[in-house]
N, CA and C atoms as an extended XYZ file, in Angstrom:
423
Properties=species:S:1:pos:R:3:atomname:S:1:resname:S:1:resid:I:1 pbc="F F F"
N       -41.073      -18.069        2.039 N   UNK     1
C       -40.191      -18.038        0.899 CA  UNK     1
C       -38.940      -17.239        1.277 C   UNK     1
N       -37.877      -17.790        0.699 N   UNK     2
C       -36.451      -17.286        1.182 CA  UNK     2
C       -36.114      -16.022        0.179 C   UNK     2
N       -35.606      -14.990        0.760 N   UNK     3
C       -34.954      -14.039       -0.358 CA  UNK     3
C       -33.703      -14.113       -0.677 C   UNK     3
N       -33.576      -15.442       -1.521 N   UNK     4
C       -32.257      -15.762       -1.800 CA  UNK     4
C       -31.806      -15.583       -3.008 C   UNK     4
N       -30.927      -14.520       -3.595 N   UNK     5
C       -30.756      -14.150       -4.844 CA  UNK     5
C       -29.746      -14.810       -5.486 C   UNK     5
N       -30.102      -15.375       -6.639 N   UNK     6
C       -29.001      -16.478       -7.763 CA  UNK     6
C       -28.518      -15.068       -8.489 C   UNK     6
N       -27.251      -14.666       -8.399 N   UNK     7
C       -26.712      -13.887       -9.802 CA  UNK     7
C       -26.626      -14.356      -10.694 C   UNK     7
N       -27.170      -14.241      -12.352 N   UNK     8
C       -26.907      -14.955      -13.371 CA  UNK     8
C       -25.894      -14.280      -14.152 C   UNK     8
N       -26.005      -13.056      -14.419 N   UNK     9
C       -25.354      -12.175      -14.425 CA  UNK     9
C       -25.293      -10.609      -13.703 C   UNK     9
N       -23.668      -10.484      -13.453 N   UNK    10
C       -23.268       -9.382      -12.465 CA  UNK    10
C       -22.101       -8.791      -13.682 C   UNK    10
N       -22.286       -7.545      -12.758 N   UNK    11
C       -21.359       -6.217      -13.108 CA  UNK    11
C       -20.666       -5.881      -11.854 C   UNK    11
N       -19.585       -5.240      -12.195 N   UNK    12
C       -18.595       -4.758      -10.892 CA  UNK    12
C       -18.418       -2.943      -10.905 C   UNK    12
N       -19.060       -2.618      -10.169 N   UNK    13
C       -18.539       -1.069      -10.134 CA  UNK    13
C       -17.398       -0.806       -9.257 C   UNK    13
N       -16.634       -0.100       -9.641 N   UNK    14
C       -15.282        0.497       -9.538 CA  UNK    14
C       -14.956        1.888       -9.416 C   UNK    14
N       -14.974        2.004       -7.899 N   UNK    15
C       -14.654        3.634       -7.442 CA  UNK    15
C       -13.398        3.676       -6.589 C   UNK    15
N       -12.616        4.750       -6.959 N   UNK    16
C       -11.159        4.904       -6.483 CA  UNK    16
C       -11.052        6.477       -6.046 C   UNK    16
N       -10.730        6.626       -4.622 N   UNK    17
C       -10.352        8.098       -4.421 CA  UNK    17
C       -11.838        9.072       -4.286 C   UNK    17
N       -12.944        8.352       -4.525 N   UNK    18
C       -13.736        9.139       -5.468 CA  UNK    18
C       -14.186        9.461       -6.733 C   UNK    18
N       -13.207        8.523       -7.635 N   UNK    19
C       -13.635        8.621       -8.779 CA  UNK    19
C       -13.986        7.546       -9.098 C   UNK    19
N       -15.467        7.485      -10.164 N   UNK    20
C       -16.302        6.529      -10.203 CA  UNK    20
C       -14.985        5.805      -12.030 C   UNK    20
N       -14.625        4.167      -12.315 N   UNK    21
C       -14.357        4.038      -13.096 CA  UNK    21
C       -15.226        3.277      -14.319 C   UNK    21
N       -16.355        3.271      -13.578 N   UNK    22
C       -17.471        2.293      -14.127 CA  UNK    22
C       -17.403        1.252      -14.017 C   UNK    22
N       -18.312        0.209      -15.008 N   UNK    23
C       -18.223       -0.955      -14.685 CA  UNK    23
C       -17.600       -2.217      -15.191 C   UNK    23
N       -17.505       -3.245      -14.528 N   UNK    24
C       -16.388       -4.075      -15.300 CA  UNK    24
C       -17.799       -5.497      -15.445 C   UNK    24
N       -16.977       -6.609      -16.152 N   UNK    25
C       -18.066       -7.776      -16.224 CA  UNK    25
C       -17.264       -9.270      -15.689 C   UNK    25
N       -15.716       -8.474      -15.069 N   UNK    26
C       -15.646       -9.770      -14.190 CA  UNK    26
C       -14.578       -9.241      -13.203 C   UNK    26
N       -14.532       -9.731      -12.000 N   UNK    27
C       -13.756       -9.214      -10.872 CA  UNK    27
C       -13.489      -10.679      -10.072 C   UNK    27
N       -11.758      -10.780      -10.071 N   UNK    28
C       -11.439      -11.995       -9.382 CA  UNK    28
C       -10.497      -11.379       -8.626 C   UNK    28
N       -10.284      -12.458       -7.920 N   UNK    29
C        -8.720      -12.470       -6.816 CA  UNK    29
C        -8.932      -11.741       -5.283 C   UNK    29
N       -10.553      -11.731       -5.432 N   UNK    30
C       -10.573      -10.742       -4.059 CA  UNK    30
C       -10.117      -12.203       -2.915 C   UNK    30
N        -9.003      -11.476       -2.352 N   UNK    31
C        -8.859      -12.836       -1.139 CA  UNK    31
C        -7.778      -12.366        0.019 C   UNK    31
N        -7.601      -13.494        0.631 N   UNK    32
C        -6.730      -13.086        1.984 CA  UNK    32
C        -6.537      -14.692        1.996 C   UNK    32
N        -4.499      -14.191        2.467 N   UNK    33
C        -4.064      -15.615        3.271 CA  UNK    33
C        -4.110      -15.263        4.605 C   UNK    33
N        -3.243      -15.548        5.284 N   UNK    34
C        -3.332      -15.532        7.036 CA  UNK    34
C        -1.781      -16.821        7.054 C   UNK    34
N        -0.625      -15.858        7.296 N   UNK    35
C         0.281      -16.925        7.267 CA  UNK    35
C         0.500      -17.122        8.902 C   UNK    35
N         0.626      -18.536        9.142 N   UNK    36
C         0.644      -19.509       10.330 CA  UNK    36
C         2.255      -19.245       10.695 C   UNK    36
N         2.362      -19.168       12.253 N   UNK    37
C         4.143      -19.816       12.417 CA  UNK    37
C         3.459      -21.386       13.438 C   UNK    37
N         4.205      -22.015       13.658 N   UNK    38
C         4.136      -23.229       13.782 CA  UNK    38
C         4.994      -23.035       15.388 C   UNK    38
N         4.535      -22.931       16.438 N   UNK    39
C         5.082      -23.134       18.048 CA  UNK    39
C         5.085      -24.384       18.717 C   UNK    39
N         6.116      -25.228       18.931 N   UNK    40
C         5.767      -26.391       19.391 CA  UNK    40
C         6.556      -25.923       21.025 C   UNK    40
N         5.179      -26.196       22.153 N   UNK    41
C         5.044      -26.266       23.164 CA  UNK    41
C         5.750      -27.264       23.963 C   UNK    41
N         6.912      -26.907       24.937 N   UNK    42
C         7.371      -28.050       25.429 CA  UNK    42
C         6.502      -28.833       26.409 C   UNK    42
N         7.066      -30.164       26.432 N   UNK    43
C         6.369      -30.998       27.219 CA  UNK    43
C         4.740      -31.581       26.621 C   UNK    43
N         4.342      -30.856       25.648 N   UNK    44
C         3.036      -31.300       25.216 CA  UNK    44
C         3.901      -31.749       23.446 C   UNK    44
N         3.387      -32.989       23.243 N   UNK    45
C         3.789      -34.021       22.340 CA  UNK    45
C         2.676      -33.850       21.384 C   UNK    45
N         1.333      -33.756       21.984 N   UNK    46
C         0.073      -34.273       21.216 CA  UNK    46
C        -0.111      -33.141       20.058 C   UNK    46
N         0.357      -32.022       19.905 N   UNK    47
C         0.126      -31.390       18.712 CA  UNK    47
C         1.342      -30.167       18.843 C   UNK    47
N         0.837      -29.372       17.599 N   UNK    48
C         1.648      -27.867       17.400 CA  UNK    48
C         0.969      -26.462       17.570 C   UNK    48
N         1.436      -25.665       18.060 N   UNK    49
C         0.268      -24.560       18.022 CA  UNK    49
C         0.495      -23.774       16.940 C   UNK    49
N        -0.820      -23.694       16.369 N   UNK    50
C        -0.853      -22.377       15.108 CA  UNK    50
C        -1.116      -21.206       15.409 C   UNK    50
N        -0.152      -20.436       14.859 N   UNK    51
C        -0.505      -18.674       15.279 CA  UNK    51
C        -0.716      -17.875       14.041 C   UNK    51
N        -1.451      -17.092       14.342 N   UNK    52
C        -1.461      -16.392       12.860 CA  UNK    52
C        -0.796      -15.269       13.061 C   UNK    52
N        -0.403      -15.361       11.801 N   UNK    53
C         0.539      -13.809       11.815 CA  UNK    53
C         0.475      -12.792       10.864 C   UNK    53
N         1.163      -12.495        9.622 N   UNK    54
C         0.438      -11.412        8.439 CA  UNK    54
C        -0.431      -12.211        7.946 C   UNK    54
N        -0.781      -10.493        7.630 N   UNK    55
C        -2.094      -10.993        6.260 CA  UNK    55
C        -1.546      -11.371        5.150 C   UNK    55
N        -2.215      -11.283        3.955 N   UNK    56
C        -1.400      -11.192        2.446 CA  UNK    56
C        -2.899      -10.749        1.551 C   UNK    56
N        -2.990       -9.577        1.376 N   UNK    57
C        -4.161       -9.668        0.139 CA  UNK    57
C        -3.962       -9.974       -0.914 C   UNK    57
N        -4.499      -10.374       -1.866 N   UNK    58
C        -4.432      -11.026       -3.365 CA  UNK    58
C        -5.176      -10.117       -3.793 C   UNK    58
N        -4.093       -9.398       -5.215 N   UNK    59
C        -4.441       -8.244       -6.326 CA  UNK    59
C        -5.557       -8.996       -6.821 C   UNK    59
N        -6.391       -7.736       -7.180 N   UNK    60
C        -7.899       -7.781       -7.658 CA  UNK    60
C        -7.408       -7.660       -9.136 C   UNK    60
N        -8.331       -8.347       -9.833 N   UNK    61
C        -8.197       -8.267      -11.542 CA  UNK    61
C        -9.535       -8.413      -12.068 C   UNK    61
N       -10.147       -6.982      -12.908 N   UNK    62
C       -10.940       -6.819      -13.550 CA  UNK    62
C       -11.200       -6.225      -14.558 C   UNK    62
N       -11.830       -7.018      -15.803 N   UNK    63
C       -12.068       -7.023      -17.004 CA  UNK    63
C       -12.991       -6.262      -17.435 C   UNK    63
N       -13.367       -6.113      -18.623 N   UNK    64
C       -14.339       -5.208      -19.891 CA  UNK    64
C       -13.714       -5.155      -21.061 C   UNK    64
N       -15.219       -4.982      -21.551 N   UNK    65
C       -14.967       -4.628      -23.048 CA  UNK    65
C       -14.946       -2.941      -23.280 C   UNK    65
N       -14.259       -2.953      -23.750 N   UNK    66
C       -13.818       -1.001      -23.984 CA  UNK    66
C       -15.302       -0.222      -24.370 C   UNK    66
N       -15.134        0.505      -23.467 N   UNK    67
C       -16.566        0.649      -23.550 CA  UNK    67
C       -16.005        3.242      -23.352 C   UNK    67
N       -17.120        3.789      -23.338 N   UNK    68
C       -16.672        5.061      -22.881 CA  UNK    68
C       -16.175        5.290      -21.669 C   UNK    68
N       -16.487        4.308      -21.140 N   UNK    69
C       -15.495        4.231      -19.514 CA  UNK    69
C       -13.721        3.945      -19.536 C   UNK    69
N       -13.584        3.601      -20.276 N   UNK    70
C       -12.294        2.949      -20.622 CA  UNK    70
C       -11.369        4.200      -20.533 C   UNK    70
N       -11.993        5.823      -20.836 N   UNK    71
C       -10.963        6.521      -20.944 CA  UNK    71
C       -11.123        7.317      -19.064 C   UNK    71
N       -11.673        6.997      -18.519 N   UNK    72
C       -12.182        7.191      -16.773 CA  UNK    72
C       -10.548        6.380      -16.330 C   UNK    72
N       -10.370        5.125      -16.617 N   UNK    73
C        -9.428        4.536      -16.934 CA  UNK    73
C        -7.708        5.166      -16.779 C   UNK    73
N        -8.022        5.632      -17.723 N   UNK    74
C        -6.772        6.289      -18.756 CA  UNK    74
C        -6.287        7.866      -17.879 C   UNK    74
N        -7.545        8.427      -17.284 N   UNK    75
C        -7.517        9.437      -16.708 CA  UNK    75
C        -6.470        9.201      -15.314 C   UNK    75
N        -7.287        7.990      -14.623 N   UNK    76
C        -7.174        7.793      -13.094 CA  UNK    76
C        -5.429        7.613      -13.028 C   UNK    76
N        -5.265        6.623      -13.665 N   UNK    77
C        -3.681        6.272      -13.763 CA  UNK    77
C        -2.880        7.105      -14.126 C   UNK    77
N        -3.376        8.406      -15.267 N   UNK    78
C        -2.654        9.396      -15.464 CA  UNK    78
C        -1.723       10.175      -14.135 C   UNK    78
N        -3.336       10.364      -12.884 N   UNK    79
C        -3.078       10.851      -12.321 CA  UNK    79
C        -2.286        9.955      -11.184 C   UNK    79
N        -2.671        8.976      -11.104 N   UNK    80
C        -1.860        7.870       -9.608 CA  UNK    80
C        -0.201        7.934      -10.163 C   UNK    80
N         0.091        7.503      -11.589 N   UNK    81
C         1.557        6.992      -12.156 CA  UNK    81
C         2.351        8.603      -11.187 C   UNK    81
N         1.934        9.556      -11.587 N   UNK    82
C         2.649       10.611      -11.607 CA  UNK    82
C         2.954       11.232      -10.066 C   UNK    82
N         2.300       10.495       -9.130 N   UNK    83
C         2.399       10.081       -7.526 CA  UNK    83
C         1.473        9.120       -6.830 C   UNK    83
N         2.271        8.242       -6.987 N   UNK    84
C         1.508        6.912       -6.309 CA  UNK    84
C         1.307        7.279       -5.068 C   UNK    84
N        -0.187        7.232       -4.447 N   UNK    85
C        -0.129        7.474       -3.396 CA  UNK    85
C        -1.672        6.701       -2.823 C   UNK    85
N        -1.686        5.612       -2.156 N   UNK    86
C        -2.522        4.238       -1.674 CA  UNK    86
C        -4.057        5.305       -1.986 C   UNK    86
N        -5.100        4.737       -1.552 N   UNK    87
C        -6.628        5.342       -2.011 CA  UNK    87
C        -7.862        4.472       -1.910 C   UNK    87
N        -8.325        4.640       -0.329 N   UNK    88
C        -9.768        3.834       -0.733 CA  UNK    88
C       -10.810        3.304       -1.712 C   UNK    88
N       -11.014        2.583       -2.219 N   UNK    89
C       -12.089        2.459       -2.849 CA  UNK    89
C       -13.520        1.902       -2.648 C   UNK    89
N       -13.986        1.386       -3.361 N   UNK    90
C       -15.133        0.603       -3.349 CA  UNK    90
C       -15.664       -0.415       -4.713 C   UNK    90
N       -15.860       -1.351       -4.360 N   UNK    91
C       -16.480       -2.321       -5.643 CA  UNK    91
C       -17.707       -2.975       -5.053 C   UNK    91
N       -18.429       -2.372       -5.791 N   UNK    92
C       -20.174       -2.851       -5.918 CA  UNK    92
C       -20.590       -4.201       -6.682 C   UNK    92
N       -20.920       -5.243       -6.514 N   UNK    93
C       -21.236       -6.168       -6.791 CA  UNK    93
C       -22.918       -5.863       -7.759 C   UNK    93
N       -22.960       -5.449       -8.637 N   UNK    94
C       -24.850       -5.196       -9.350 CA  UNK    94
C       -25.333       -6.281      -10.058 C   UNK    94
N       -26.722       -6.293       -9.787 N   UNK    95
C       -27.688       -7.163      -10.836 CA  UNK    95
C       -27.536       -6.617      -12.398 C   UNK    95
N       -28.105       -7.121      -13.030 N   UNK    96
C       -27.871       -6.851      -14.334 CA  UNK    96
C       -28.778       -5.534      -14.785 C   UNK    96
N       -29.971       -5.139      -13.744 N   UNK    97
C       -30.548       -3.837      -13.651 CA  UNK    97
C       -29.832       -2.930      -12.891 C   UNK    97
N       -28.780       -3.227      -12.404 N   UNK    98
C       -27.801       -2.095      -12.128 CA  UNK    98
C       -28.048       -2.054      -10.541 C   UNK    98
N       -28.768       -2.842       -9.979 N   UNK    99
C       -28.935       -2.202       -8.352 CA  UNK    99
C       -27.815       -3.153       -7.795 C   UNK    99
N       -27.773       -2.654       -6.730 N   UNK   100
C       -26.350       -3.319       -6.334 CA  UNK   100
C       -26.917       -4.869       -5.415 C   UNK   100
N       -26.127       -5.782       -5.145 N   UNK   101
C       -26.131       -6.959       -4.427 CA  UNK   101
C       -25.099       -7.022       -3.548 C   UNK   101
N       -24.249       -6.393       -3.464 N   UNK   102
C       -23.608       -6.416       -2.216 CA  UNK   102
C       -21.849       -5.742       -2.347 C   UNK   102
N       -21.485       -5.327       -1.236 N   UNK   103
C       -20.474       -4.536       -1.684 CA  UNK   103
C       -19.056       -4.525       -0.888 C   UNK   103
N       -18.020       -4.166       -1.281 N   UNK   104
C       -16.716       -4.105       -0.277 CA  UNK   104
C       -16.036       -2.673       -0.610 C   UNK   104
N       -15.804       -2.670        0.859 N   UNK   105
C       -14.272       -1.298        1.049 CA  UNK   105
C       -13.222       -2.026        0.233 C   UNK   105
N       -12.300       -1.024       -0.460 N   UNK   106
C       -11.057       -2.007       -0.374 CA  UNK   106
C        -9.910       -0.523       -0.178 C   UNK   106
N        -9.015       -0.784        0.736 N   UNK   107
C        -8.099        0.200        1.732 CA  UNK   107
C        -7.137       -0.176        0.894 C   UNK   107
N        -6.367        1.061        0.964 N   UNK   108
C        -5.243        1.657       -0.280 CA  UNK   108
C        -4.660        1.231       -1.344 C   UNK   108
N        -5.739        1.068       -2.246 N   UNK   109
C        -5.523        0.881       -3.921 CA  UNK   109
C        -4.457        1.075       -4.190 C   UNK   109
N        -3.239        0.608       -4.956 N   UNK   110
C        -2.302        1.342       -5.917 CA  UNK   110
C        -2.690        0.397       -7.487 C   UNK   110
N        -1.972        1.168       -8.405 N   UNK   111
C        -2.505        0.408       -9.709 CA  UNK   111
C        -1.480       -0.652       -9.775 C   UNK   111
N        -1.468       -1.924      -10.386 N   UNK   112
C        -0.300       -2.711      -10.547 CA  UNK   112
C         0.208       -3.210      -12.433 C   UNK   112
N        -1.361       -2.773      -12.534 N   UNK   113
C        -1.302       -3.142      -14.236 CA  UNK   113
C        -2.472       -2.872      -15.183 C   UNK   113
N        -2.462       -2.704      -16.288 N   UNK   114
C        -3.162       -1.985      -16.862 CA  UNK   114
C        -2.841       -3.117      -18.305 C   UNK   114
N        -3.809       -3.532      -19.028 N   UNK   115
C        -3.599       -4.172      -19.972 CA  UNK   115
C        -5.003       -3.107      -21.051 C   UNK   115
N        -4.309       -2.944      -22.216 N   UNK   116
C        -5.591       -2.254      -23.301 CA  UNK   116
C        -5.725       -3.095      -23.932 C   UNK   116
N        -6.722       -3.223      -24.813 N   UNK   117
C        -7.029       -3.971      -25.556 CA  UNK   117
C        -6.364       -4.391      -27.478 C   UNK   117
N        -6.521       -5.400      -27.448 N   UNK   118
C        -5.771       -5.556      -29.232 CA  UNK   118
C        -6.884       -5.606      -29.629 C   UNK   118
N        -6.607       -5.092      -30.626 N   UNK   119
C        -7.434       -4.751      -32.275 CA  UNK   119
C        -6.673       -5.634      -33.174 C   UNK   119
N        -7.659       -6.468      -33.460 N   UNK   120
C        -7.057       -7.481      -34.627 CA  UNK   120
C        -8.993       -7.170      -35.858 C   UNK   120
N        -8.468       -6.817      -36.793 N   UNK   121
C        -9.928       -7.411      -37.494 CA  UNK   121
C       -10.136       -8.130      -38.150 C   UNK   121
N        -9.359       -9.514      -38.061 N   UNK   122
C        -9.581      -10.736      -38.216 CA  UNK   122
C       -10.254      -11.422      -36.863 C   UNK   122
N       -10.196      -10.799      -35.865 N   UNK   123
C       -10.769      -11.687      -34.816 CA  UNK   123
C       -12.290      -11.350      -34.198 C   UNK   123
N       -13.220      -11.809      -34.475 N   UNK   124
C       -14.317      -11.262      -33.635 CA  UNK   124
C       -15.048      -11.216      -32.371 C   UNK   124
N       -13.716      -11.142      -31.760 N   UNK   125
C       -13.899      -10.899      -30.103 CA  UNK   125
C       -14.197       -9.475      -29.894 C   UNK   125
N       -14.552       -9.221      -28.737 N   UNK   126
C       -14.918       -7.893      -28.516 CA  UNK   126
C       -13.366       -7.462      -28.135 C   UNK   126
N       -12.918       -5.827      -28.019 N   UNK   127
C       -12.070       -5.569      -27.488 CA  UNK   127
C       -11.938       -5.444      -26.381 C   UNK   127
N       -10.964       -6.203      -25.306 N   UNK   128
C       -11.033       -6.065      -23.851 CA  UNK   128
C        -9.890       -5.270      -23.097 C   UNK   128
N       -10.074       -4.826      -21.795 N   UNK   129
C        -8.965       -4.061      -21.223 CA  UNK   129
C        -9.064       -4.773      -19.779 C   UNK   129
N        -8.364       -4.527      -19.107 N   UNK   130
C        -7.548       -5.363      -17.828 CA  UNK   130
C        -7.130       -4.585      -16.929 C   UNK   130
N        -8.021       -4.194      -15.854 N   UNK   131
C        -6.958       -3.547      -14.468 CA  UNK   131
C        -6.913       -4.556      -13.284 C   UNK   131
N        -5.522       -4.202      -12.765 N   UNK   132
C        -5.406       -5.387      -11.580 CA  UNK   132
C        -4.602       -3.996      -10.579 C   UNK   132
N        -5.055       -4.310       -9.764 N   UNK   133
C        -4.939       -3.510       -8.142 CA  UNK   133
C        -4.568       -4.313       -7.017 C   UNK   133
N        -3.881       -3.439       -6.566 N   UNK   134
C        -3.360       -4.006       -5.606 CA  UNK   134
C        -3.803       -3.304       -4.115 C   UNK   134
N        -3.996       -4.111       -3.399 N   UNK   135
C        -4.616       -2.986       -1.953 CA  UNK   135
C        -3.754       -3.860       -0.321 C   UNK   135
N        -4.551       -2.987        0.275 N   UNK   136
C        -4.451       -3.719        2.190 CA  UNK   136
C        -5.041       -4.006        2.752 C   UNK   136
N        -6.365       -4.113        2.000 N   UNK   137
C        -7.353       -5.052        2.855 CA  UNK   137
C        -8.682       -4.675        2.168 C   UNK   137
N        -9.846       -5.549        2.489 N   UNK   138
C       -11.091       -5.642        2.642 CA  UNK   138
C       -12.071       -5.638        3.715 C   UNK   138
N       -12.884       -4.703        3.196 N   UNK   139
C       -14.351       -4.653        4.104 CA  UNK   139
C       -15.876       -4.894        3.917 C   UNK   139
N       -16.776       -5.755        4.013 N   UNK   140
C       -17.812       -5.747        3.475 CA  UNK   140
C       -18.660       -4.526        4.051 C   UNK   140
N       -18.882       -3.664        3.491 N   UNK   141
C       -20.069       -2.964        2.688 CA  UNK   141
C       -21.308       -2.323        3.212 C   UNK   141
């Protein structure tokens, strides 16, 4: 039998600098391009050579519902806005019992955006908040 785990549902833990921000219930955009220059070789007709050249990471964006973590939040940025200065982190991938499933470095965080949540009480959505980060790379874990 294979130990192959289906996530049905996951949580994202979120640590910056050292400080733990808790957890979120969705985390996208983790990615990398790899931009190509295009060398065409004289005398050879039959193709082009691809080279790779920068990276490009794609800002991370992750969600929640406002929860007591939200002001962990409020704290961290207090302190980054007032000197931005890059910051390892880490995001934990967890089962819904909280143990983790798998995990990444991510090399020098800065914040890029911060969305709080609306309060409408006509609407019965939960209230949600929004951080998106920006970094220089990834490491698995």
């Amino acid at each position: 039998m294979t130990d192959n785990i289906f996530a049905t549902s996951v949580f994202f833990r979120l640590s910056i600098g050292g400080n733990d921000l808790g957890a979120f219930h969705t985390c996208s955009g983790m990615g990398a391009q790899v931009e190509l220059e295009s060398y065409a070789e004289g005398g050879n007709n039959g193709f082009t050579w691809q080279l790779p050249g920068r990276v490009t990471w794609t800002n991370i964006t992750l969600t929640r519902p406002v929860t007591a973590d939200t002001v962990k939040i409020g704290r961290w940025l207090d302190q980054t806005l007032r000197r931005v200065e890059p910051k390892d982190g880490e995001i934990v991938a967890l089962k819904p019992n909280r143990s983790p499933i798998i995990s990444w470095q991510v090399l020098g965080i800065v914040p890029v955006r911060w969305e709080g949540p609306s309060f409408d009480p006509a609407s019965s959505q939960a209230a949600v908040e929004t951080l998106e980060i920006a970094h220089q790379g990834l490491r698995p874990s």
